[in-house]
mmCIF file of the C-alpha atoms, coordinates in Angstrom:
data_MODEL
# 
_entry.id   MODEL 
# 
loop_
_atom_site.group_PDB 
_atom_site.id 
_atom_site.type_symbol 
_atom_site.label_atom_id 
_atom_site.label_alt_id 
_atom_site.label_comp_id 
_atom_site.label_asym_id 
_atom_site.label_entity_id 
_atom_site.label_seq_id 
_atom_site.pdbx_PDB_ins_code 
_atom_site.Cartn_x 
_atom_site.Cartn_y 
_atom_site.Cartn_z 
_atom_site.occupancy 
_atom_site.B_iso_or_equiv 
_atom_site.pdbx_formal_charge 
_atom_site.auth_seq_id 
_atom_site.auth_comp_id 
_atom_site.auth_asym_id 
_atom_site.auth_atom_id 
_atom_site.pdbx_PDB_model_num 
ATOM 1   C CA . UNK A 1 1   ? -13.191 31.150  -7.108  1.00 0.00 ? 1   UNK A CA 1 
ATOM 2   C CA . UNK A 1 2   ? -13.051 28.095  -9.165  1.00 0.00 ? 2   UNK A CA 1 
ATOM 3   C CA . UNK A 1 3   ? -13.958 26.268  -6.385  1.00 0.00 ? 3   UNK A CA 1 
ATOM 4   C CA . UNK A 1 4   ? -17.743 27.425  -5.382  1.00 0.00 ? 4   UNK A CA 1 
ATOM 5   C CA . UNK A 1 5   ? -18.298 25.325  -8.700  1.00 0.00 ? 5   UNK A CA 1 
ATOM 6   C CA . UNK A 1 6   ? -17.941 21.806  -6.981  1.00 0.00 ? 6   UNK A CA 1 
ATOM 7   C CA . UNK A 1 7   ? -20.764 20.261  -5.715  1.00 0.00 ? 7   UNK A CA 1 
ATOM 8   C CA . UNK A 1 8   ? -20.950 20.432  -2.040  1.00 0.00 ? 8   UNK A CA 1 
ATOM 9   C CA . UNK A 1 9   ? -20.752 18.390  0.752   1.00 0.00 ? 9   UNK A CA 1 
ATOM 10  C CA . UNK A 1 10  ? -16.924 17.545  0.111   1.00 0.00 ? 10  UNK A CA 1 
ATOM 11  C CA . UNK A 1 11  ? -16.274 14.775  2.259   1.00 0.00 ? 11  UNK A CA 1 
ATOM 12  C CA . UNK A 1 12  ? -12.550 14.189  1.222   1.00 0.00 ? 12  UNK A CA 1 
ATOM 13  C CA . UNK A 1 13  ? -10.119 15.549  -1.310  1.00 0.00 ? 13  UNK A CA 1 
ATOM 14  C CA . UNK A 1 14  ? -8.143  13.192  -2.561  1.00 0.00 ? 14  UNK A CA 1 
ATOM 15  C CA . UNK A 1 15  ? -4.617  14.974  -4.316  1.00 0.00 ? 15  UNK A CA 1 
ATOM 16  C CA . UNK A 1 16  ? -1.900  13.704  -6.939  1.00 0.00 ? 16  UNK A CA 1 
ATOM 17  C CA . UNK A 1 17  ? 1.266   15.536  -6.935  1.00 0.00 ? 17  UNK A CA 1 
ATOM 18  C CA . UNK A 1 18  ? 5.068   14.953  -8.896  1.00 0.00 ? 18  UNK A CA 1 
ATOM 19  C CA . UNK A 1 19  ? 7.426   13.773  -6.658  1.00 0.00 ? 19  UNK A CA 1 
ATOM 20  C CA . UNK A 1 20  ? 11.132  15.076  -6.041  1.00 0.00 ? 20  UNK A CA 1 
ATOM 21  C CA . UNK A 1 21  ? 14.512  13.094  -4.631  1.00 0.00 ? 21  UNK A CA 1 
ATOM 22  C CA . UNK A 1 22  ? 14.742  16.387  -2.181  1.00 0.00 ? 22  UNK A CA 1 
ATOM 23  C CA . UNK A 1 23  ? 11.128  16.364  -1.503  1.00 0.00 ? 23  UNK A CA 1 
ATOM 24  C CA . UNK A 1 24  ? 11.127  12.569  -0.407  1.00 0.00 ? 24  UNK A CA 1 
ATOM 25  C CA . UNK A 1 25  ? 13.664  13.637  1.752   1.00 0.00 ? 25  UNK A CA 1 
ATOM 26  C CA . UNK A 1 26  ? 12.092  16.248  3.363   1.00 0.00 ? 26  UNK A CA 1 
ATOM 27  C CA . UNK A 1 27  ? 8.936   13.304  3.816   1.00 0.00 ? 27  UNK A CA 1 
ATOM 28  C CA . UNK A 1 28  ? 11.318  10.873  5.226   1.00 0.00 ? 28  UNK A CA 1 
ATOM 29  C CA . UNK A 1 29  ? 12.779  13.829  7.606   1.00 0.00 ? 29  UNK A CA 1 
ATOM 30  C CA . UNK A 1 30  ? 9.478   14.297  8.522   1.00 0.00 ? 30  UNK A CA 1 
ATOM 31  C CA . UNK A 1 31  ? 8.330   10.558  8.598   1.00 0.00 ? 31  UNK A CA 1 
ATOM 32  C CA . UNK A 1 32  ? 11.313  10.177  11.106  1.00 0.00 ? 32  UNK A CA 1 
ATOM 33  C CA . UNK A 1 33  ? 9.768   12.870  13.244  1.00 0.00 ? 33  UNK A CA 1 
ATOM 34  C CA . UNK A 1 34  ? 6.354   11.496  13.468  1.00 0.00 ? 34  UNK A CA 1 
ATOM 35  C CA . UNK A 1 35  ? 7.465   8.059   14.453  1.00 0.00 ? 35  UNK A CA 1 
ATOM 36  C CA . UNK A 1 36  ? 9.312   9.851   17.100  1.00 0.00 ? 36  UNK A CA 1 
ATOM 37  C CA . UNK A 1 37  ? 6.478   12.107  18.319  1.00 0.00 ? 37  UNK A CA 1 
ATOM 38  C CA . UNK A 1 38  ? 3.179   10.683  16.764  1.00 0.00 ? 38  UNK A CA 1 
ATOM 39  C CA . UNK A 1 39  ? 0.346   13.437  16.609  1.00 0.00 ? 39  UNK A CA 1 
ATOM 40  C CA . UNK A 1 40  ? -2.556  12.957  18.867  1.00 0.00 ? 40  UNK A CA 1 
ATOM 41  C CA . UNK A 1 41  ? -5.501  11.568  16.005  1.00 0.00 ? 41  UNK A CA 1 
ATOM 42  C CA . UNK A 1 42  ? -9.054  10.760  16.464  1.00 0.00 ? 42  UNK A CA 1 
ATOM 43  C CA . UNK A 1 43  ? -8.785  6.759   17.164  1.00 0.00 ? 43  UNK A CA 1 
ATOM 44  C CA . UNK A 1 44  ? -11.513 7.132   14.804  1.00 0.00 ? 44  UNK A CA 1 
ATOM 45  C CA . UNK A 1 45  ? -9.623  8.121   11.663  1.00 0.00 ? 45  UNK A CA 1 
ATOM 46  C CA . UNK A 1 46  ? -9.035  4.991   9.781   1.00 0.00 ? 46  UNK A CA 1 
ATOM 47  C CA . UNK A 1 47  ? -5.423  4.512   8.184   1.00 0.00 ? 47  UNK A CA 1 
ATOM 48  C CA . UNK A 1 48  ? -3.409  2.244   6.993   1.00 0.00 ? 48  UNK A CA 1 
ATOM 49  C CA . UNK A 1 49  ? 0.063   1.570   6.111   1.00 0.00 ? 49  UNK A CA 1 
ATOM 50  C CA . UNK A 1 50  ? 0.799   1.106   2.405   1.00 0.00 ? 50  UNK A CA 1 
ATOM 51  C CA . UNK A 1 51  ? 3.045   -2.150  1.949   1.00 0.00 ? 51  UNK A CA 1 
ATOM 52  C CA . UNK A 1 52  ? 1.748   -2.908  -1.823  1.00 0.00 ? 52  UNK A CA 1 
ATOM 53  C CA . UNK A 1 53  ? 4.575   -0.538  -4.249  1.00 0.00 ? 53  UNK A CA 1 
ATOM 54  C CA . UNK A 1 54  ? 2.443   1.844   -6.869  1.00 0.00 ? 54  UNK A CA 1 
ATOM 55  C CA . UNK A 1 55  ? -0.754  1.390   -4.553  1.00 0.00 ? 55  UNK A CA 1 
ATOM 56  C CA . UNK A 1 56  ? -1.024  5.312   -3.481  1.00 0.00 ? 56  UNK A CA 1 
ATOM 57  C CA . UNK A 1 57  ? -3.833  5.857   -5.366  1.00 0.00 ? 57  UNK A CA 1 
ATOM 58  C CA . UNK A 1 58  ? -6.053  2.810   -4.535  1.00 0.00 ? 58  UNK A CA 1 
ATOM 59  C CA . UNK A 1 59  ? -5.186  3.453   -1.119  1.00 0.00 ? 59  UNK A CA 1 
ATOM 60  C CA . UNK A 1 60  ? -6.263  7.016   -1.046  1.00 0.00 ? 60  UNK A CA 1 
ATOM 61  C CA . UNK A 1 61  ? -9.355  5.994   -2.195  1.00 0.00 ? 61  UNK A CA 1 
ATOM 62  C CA . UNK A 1 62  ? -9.869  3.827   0.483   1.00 0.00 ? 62  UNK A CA 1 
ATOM 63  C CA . UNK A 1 63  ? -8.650  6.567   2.985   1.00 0.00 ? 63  UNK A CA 1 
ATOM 64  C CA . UNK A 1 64  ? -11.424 8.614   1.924   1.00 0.00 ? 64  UNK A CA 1 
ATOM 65  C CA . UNK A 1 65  ? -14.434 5.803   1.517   1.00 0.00 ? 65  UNK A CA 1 
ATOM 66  C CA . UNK A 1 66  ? -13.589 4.313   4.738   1.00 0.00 ? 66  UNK A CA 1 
ATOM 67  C CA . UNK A 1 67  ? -13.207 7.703   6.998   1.00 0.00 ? 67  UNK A CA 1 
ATOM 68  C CA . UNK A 1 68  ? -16.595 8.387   5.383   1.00 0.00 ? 68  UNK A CA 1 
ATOM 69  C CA . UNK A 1 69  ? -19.017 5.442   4.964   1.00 0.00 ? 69  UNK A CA 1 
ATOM 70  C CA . UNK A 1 70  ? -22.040 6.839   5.816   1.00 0.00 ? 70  UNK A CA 1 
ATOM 71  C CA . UNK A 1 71  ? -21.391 9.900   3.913   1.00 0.00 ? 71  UNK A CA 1 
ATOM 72  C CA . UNK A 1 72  ? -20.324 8.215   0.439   1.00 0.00 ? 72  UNK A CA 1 
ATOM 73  C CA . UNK A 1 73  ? -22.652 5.249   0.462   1.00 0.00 ? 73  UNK A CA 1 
ATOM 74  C CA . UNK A 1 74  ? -20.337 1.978   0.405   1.00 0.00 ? 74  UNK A CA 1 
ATOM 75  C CA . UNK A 1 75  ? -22.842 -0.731  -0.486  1.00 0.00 ? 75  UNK A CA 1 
ATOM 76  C CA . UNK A 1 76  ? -23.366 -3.441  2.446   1.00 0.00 ? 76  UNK A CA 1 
ATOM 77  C CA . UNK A 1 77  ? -21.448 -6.195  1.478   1.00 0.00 ? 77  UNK A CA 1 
ATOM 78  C CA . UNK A 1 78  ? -19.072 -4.563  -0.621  1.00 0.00 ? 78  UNK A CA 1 
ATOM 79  C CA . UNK A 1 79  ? -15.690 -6.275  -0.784  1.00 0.00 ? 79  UNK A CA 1 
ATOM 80  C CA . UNK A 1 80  ? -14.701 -2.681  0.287   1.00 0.00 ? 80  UNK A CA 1 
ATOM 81  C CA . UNK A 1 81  ? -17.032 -2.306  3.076   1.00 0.00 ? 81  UNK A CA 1 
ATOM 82  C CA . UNK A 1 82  ? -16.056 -5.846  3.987   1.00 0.00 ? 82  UNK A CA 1 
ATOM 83  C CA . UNK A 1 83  ? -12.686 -5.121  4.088   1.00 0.00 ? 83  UNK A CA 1 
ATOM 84  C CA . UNK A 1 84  ? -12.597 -2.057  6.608   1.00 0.00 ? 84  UNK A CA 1 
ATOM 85  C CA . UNK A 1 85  ? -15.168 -3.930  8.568   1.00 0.00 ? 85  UNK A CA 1 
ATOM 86  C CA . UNK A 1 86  ? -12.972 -6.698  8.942   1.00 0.00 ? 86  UNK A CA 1 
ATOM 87  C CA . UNK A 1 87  ? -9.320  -4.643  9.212   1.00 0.00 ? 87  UNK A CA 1 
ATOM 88  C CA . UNK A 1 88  ? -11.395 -2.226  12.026  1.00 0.00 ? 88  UNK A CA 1 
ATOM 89  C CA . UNK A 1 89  ? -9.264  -3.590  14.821  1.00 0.00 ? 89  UNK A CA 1 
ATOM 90  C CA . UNK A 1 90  ? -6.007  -4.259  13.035  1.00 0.00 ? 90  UNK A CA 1 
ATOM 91  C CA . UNK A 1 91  ? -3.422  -1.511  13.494  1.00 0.00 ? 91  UNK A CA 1 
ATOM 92  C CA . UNK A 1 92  ? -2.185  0.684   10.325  1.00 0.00 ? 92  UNK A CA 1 
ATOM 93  C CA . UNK A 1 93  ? 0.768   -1.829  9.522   1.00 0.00 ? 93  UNK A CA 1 
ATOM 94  C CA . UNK A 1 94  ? -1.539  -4.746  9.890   1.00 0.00 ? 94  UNK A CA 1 
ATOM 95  C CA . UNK A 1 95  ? -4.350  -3.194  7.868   1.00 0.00 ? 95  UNK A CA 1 
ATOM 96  C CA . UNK A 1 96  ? -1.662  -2.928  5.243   1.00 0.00 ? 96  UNK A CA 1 
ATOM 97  C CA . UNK A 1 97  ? -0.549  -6.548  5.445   1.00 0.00 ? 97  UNK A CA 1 
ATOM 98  C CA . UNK A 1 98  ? -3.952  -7.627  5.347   1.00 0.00 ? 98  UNK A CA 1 
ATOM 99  C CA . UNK A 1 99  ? -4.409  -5.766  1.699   1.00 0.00 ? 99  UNK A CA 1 
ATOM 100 C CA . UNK A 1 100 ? -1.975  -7.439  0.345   1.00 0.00 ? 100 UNK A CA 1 
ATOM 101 C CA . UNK A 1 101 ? -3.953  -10.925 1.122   1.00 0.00 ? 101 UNK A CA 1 
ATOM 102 C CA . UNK A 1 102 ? -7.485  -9.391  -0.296  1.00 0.00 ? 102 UNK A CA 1 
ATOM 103 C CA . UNK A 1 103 ? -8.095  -10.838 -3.433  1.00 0.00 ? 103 UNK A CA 1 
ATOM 104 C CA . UNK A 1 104 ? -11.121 -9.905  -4.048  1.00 0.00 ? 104 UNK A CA 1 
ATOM 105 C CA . UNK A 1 105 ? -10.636 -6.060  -3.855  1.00 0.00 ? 105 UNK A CA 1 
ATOM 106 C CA . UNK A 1 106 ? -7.178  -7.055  -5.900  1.00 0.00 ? 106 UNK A CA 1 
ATOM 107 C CA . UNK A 1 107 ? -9.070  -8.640  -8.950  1.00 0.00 ? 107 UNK A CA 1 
ATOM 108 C CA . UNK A 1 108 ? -11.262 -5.556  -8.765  1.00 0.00 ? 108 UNK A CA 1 
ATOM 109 C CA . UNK A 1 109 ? -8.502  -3.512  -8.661  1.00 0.00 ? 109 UNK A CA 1 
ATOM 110 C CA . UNK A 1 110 ? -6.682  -5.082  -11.892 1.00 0.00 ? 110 UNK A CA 1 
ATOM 111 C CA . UNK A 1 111 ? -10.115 -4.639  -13.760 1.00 0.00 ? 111 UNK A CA 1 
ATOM 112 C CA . UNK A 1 112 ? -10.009 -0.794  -12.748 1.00 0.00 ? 112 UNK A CA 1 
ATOM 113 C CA . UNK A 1 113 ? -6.270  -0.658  -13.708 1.00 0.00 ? 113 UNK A CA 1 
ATOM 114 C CA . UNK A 1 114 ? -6.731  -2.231  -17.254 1.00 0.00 ? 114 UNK A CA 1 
ATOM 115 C CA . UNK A 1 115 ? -9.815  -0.185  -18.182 1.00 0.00 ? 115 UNK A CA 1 
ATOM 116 C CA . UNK A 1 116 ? -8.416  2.741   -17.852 1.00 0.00 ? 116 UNK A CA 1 
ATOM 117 C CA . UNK A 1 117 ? -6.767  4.862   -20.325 1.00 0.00 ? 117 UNK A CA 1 
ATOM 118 C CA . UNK A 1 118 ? -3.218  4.860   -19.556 1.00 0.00 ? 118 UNK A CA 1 
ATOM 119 C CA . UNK A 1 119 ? -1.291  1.568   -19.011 1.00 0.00 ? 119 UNK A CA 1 
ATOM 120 C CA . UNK A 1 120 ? -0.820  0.713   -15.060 1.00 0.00 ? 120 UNK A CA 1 
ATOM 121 C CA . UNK A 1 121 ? 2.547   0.904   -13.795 1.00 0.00 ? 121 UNK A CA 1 
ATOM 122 C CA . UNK A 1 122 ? 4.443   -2.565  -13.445 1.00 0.00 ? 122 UNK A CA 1 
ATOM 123 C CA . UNK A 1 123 ? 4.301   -2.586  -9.500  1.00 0.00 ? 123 UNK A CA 1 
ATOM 124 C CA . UNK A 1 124 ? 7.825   -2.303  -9.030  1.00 0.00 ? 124 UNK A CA 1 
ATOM 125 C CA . UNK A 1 125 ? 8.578   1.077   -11.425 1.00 0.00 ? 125 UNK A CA 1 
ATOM 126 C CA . UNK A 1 126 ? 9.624   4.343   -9.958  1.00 0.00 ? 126 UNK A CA 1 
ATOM 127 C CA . UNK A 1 127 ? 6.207   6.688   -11.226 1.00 0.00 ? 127 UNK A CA 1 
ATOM 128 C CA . UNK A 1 128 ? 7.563   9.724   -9.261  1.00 0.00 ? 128 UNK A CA 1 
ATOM 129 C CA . UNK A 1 129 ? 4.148   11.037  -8.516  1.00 0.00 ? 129 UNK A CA 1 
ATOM 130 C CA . UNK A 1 130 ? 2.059   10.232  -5.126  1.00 0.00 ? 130 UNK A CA 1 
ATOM 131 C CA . UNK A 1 131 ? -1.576  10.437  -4.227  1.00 0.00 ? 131 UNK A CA 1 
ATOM 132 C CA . UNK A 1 132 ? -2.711  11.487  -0.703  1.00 0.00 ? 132 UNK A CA 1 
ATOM 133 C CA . UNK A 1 133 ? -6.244  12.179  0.918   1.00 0.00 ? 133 UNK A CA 1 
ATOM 134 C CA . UNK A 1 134 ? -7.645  14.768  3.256   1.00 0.00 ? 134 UNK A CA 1 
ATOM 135 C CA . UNK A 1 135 ? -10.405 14.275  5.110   1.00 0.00 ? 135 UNK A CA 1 
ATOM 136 C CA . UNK A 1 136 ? -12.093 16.686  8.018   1.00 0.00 ? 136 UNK A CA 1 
ATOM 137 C CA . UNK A 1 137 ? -12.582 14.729  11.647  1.00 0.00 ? 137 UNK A CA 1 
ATOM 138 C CA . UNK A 1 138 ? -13.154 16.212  14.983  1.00 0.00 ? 138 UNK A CA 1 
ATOM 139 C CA . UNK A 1 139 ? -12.535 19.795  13.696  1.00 0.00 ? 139 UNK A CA 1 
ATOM 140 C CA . UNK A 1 140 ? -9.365  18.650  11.852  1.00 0.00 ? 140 UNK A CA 1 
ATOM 141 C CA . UNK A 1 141 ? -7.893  18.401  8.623   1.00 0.00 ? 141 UNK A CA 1 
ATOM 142 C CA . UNK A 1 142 ? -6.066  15.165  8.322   1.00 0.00 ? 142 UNK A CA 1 
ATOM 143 C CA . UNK A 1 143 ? -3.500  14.232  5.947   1.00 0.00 ? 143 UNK A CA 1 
ATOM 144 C CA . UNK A 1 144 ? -3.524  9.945   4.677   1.00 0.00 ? 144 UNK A CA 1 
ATOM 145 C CA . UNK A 1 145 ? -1.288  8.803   3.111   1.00 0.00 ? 145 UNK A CA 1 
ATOM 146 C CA . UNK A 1 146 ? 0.046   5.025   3.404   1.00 0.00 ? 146 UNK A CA 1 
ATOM 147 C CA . UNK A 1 147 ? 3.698   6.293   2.527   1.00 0.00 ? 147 UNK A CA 1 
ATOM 148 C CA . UNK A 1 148 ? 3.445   7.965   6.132   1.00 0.00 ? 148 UNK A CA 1 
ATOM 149 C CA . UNK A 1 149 ? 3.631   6.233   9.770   1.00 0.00 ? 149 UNK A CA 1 
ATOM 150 C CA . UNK A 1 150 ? 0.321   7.744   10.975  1.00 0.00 ? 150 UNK A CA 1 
ATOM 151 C CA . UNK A 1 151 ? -1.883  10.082  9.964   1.00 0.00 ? 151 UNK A CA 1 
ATOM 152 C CA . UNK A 1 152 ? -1.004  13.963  9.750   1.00 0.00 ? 152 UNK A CA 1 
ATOM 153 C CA . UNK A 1 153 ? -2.940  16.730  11.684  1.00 0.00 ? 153 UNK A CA 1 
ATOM 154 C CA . UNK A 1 154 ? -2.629  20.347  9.807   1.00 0.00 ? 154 UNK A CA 1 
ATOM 155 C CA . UNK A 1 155 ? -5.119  22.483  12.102  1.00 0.00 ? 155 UNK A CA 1 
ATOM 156 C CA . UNK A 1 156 ? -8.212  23.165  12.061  1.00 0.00 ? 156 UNK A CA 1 
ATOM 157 C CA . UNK A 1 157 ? -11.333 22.615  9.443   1.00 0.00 ? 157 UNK A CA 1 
ATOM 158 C CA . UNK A 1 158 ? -14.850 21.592  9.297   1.00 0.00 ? 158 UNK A CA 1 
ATOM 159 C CA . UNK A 1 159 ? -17.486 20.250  6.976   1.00 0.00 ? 159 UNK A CA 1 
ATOM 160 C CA . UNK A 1 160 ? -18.056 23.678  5.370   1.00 0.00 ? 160 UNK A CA 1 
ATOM 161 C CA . UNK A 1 161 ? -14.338 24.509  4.756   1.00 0.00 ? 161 UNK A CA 1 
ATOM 162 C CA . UNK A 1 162 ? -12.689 21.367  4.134   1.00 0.00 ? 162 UNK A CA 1 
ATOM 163 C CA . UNK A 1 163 ? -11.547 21.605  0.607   1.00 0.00 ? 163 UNK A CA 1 
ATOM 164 C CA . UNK A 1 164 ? -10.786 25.486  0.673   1.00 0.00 ? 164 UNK A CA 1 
ATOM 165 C CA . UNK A 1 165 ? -8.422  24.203  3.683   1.00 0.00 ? 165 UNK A CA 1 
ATOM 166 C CA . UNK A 1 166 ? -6.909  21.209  2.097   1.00 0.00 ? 166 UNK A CA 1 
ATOM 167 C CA . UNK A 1 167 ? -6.682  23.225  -1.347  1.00 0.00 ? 167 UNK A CA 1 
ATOM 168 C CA . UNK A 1 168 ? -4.116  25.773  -0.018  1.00 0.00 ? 168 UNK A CA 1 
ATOM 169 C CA . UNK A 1 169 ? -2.252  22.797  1.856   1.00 0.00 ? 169 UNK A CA 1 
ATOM 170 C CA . UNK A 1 170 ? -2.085  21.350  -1.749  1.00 0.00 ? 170 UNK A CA 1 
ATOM 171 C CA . UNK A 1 171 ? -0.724  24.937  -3.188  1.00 0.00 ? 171 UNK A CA 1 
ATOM 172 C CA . UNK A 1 172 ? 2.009   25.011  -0.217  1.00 0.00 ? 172 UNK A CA 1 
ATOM 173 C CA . UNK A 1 173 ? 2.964   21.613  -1.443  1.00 0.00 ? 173 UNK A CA 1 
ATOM 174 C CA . UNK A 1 174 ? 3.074   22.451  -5.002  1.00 0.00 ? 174 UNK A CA 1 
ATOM 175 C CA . UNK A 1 175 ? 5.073   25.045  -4.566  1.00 0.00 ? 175 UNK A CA 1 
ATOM 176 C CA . UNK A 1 176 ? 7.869   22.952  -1.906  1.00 0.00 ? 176 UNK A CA 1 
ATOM 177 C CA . UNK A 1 177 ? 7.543   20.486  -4.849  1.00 0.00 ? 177 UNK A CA 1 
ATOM 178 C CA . UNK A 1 178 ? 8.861   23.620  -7.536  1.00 0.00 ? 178 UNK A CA 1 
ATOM 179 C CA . UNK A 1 179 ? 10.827  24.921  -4.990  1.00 0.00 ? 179 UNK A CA 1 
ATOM 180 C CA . UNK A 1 180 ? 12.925  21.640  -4.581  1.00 0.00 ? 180 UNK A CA 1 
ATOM 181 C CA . UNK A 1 181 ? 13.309  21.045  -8.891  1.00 0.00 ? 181 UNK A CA 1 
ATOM 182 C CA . UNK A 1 182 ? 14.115  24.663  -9.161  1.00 0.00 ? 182 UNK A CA 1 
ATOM 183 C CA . UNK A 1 183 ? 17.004  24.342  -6.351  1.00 0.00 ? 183 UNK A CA 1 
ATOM 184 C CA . UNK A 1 184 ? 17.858  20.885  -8.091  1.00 0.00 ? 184 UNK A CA 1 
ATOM 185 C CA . UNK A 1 185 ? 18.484  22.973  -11.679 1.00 0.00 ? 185 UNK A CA 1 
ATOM 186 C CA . UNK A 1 186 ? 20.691  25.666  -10.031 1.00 0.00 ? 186 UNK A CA 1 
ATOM 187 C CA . UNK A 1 187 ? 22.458  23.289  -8.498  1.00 0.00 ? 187 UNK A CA 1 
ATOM 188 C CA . UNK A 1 188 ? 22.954  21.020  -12.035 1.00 0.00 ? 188 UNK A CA 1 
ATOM 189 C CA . UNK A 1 189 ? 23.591  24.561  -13.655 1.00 0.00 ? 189 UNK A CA 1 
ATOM 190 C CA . UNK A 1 190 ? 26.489  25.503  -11.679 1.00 0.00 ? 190 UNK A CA 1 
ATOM 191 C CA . UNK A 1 191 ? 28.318  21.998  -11.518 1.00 0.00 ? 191 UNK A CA 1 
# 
């Protein structure tokens, strides 16, 4: 219900969710699976690897502005626009590498980080939570998130039903994320 109150078109839904040591197992189980049998994607759907530690969020971000350009706007000649332009033909790993090398969208980055509210992490401490995007291409709702090898498929969507769709795939996840801390305390509890 709450959701007929957000503005519509939703062009991505970008999601931040706690982390758990069984739950990055069950990523990295599933990781291993999808370098073994990579999903069929839209060669359209532009992803990248995340090599930079505590970038998740930035890189969501990106995830969504780059799979929709037109839709969102990006400014010609934005170092962001610049960037995807210029990473188009890299592959996911490379795009990644190449991130790591852009200072300009760094120094913008730093000048986000220290505005903002909360201290930023120190790059290399644990946070325990991780952000992912969802976007809707070719009739598909597609999961981004650098921490993967490729980009996830979960079914159909469209336009009109994108965040209802990637909503209850955050829910699901929410709840495998309670599941795995309430197995974690029984398991503490009778030790």
């Amino acid at each position: 219900e709450a959701l007929s109150c957000i503005p519509q078109p939703v062009v991505a839904v970008i999601f931040l969710y706690a982390t758990t040591p069984q739950f990055d197992q069950a990523v990295k189980e599933e990781n291993d699976h999808l370098r073994a049998s990579p999903p069929a994607i839209d060669p359209s759907v532009y992803f990248m690897v995340q090599t930079i530690r505590n970038a998740c969020g930035g890189i969501a971000v990106m995830h969504a502005l780059a799979n929709n350009a037109e839709e969102t706007g990006l400014a010609e000649g934005s170092p962001l626009l610049n960037f995807i332009n210029q990473s188009i033909g890299l592959n996911p790993h490379e795009r990644g590498k190449a991130l790591e090398k852009a200072r300009e969208i760094e120094s913008l980055h730093h000048a986000m980080a220290v505005a903002g509210q909360t201290p930023a992490p120190d790059s290399d401490e644990h946070v325990g939570n991780h952000f992912v995007a969802f976007v809707h291409r070719s009739g598909r709702l597609i999961e981004l998130t650098g921490g993967r090898p490729c980009p996830v498929d979960y079914g159909p969507s469209s336009a009109e039903t994108l965040l209802k769709d990637a909503v209850g795939l955050c829910q699901k996840r929410m709840e495998s994320v309670l599941s795995s801390v309430k197995q974690a305390q029984q398991a503490g509890g009778a030790a």
